[in-house]
C-alpha positions in Angstrom: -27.6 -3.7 5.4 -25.5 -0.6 6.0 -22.5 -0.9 7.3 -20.1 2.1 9.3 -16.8 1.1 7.6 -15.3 0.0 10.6 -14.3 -3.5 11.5 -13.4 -4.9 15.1 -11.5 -8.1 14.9 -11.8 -10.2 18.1 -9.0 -12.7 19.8 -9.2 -14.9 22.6 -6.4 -14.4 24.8 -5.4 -16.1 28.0 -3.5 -12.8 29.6 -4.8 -9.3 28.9 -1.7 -7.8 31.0 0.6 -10.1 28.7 -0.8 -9.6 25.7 -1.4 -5.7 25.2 2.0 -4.8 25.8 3.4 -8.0 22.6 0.5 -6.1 20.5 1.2 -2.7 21.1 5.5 -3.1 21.5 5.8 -6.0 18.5 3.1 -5.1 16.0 2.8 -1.2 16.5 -1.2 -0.9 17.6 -2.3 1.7 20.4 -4.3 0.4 23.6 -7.8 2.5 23.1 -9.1 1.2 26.5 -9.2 -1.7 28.7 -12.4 -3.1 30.6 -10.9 -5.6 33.2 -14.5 -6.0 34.4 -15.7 -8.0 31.0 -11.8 -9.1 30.5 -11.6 -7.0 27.0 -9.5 -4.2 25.8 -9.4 -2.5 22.4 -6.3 -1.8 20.2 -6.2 0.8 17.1 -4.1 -1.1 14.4 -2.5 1.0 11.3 -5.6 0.6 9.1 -7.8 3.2 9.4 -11.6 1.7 11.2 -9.7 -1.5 11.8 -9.5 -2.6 16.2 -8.5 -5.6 17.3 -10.3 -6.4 20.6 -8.3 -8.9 22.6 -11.2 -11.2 25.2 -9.7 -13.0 28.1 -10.9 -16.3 28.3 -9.5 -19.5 30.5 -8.2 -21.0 27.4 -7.0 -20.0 24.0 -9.4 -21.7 21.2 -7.8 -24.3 19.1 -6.1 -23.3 16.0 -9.0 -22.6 13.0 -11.2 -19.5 11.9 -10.1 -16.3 10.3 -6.8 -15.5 10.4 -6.2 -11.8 10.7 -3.9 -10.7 7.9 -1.8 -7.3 7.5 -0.7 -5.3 4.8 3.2 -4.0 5.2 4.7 -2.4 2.4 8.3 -4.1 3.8 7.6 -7.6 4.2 11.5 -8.7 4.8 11.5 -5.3 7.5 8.6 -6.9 9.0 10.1 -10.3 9.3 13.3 -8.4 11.0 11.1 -7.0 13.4 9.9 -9.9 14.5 12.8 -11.6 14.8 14.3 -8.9 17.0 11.2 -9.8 19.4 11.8 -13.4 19.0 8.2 -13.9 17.6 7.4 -17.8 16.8 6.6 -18.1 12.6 5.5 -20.7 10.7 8.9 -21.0 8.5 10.1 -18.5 5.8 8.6 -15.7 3.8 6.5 -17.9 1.6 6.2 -15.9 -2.4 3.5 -16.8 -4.8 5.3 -15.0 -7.8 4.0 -12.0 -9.3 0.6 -12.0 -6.5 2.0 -11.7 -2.8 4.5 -12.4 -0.3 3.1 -14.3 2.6 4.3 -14.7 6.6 2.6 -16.6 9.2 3.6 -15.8 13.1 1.9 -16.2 16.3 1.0 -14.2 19.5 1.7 -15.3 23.2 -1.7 -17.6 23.2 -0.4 -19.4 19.6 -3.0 -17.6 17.6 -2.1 -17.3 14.2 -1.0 -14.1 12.3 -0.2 -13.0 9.3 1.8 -10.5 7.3 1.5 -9.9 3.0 3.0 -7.8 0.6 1.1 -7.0 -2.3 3.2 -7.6 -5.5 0.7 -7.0 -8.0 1.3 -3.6 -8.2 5.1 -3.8 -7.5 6.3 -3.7 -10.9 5.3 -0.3 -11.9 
């Protein structure tokens, strides 16, 4: 198998015209284009070959599968940001000394997000 080094991640949204804007104005990404024909829509994220394409469907799945997880280098600046949008998370900044630091939050449709901060190679 050989494989382009690009990765599209796909989430099930219930609102296209509510959900680009809290990607693009809460996380940072950039609308590539939107197909309101097959209800989908593409979003550059900050990792280079990495989309996210948000699918309209009637109903947003049930929590369970992947859970789409972001590097910042600022994980407390991150947190800030969300709070300023008034993002829903799943309780603190959770640390696993000396490995990561670990935030949980969720778009409009309750899909689960997440941010980490690498601390392995923190202590330089």
């Amino acid at each position: 198998m050989k494989y382009d080094g690009g990765l599209t991640c796909s989430i099930g949204v219930t609102s296209l015209d509510r959900s680009i804007p809290w990607y693009c104005d809460v996380l940072g990404f950039t609308l590539l284009y939107r197909r309101d024909d097959i209800g989908w829509c593409e979003l550059k994220t900050g990792v280079d070959k990495v989309n996210v394409g948000l699918s309209e469907v009637e109903q947003a799945r049930a929590p369970g599968g992947a859970t789409l997880t972001f590097g910042v280098t600022d994980i407390e600046l991150a947190k800030a940001s969300l709070d300023v949008a008034q993002v829903r998370q799943d309780g603190p900044i959770f640390d696993i000394p000396g490995l990561v630091r670990l935030l949980t939050f969720y778009d409009p449709d309750g899909n689960a997000l997440m941010f980490y901060q690498d601390m392995v190679g923190a202590h330089g």
